[in-house]
Backbone as CSV, one residue per row, in Angstrom:
resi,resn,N_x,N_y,N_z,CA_x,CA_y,CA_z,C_x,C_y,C_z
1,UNK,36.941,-260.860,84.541,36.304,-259.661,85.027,34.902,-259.999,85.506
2,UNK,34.453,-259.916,87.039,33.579,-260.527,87.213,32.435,-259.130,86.556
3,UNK,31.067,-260.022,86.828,29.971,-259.404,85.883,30.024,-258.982,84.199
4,UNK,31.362,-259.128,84.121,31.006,-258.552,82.591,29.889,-259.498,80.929
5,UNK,30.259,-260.681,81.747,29.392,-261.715,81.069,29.074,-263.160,81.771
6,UNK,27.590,-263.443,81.355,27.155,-264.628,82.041,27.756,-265.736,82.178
7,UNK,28.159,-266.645,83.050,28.842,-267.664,83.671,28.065,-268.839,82.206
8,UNK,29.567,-269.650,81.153,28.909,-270.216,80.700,29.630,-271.611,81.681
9,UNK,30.366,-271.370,82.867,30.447,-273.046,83.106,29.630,-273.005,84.105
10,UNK,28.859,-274.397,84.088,27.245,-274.537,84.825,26.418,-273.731,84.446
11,UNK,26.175,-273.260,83.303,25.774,-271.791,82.988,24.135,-272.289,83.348
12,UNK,23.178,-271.586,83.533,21.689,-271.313,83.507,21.181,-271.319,81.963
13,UNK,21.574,-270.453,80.930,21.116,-270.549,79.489,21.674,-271.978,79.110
14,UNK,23.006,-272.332,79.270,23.530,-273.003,78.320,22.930,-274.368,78.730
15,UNK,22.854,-274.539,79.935,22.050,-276.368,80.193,20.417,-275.922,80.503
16,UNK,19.811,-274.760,80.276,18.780,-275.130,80.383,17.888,-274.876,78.765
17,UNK,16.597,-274.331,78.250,15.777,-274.776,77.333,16.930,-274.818,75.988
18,UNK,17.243,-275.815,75.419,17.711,-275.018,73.858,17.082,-274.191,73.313
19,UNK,15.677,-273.993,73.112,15.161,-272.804,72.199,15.667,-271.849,72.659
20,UNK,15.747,-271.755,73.870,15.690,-270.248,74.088,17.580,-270.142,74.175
21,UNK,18.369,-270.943,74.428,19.943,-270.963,74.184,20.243,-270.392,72.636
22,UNK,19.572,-271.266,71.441,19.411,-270.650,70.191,18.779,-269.350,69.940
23,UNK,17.937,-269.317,70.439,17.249,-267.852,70.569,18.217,-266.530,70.903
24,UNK,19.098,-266.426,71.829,19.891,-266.030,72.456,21.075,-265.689,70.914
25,UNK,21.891,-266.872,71.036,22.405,-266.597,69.789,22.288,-266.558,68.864
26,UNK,21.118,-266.414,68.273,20.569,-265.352,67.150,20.557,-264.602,67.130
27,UNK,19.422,-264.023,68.153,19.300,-262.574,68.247,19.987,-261.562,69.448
28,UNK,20.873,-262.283,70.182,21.183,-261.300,70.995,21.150,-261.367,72.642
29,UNK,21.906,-260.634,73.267,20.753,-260.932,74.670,21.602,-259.610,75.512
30,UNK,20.937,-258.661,76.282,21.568,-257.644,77.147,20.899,-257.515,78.008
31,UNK,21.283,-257.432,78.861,20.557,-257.128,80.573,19.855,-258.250,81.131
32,UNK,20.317,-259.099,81.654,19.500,-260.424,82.626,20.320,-260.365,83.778
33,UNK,19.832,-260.664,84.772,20.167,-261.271,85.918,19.669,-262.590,86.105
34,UNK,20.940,-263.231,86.595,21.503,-264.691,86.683,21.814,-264.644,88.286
35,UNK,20.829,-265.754,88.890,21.520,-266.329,90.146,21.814,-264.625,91.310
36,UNK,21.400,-263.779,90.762,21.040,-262.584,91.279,22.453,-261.537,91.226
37,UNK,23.120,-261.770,90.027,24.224,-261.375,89.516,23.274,-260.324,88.263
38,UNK,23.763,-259.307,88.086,23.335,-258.396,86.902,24.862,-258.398,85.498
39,UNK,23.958,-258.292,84.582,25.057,-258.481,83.418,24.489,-257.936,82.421
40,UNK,24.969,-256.651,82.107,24.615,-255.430,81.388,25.277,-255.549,80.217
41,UNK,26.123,-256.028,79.859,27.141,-255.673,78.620,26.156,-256.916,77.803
42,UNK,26.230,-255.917,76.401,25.134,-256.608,75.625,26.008,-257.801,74.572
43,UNK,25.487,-258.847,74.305,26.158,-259.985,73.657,25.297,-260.111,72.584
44,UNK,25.976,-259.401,71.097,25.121,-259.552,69.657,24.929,-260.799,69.475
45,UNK,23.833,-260.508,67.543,23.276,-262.367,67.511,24.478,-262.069,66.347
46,UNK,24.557,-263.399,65.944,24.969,-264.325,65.302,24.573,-265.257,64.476
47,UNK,23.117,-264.327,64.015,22.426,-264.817,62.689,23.361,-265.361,61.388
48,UNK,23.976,-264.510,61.516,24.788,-265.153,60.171,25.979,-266.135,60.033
49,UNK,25.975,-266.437,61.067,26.695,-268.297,60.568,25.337,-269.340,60.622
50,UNK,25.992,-270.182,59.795,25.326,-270.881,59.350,24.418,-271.497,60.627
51,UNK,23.381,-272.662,60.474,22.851,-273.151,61.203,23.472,-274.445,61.773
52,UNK,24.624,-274.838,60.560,25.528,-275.780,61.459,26.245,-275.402,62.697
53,UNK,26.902,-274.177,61.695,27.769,-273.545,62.669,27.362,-273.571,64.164
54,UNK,26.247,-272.794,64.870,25.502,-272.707,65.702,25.340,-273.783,66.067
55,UNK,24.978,-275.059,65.873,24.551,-276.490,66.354,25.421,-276.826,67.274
56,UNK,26.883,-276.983,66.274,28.327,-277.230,66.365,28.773,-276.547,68.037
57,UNK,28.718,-275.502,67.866,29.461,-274.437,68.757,28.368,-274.652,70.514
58,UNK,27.368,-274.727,70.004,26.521,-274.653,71.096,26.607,-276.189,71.565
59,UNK,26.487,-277.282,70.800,26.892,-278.442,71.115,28.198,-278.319,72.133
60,UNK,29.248,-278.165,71.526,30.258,-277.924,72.542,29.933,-277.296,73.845
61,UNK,29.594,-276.217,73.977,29.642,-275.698,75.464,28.557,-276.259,75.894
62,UNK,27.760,-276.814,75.674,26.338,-277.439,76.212,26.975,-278.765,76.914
63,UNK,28.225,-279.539,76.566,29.107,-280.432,76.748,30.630,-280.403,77.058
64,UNK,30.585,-278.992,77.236,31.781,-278.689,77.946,31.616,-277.678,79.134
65,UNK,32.679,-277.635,79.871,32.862,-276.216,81.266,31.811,-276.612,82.020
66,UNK,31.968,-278.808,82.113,31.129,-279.012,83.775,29.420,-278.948,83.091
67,UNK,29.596,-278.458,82.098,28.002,-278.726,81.676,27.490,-280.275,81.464
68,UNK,26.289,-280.344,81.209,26.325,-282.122,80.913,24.889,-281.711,80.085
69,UNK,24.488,-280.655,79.100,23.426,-280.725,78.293,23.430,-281.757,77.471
70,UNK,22.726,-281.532,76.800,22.259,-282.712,75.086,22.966,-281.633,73.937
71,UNK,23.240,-282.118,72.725,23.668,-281.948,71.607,22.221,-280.866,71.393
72,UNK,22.941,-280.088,70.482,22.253,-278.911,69.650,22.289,-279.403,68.177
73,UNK,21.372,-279.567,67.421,21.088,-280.123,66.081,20.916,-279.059,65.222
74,UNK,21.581,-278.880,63.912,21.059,-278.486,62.582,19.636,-277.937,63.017
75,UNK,18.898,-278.965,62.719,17.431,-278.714,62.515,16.676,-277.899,63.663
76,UNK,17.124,-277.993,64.829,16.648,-277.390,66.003,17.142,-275.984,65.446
77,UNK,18.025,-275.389,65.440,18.600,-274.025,65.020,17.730,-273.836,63.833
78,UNK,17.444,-274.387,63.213,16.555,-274.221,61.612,15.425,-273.717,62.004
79,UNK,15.020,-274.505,62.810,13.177,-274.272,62.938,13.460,-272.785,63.684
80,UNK,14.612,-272.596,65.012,14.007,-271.576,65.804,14.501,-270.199,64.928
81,UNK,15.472,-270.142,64.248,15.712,-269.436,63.372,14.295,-269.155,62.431
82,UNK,13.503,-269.934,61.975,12.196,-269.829,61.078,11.248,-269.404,62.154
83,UNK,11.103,-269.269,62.820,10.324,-268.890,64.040,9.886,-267.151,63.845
84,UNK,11.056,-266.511,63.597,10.789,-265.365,63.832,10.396,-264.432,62.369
């Protein structure tokens, strides 16, 4: 269904800052425009899996669907999680 959610292959969040990729799935994210596409439907956080969990999962798509990011670490999710 186009627009209903942000493009994660080649995605813009997913290969670009990790903080703010972790940031995202923590707390949330609704209403951005991407590449001049609008995407309204709101995507909750996911504070409560663990901080592996999150590493894990974001690792993957950061390295999958044509992406070519870096690994998402434990500790990176730790700190930005302590952040707020």
């Amino acid at each position: 269904m186009p627009s209903l959610a942000p493009p994660i292959i080649e995605g813009v969040f997913v290969n670009g800052d990790k903080k703010k990729l972790i940031e995202i799935v923590l707390n949330g994210l609704q209403g951005v425009e991407i590449k001049g596409e609008h995407y309204a439907s709101p995507m909750p956080g996911f504070a409560y899996l663990s901080d592996a969990e999150i590493a894990d999962v974001l690792t993957y798509v950061r390295s999958s669907f044509k992406n070519k990011g870096t690994s998402v670490t434990e500790q990176e999710v730790k700190e930005a999680r302590n952040t707020k």
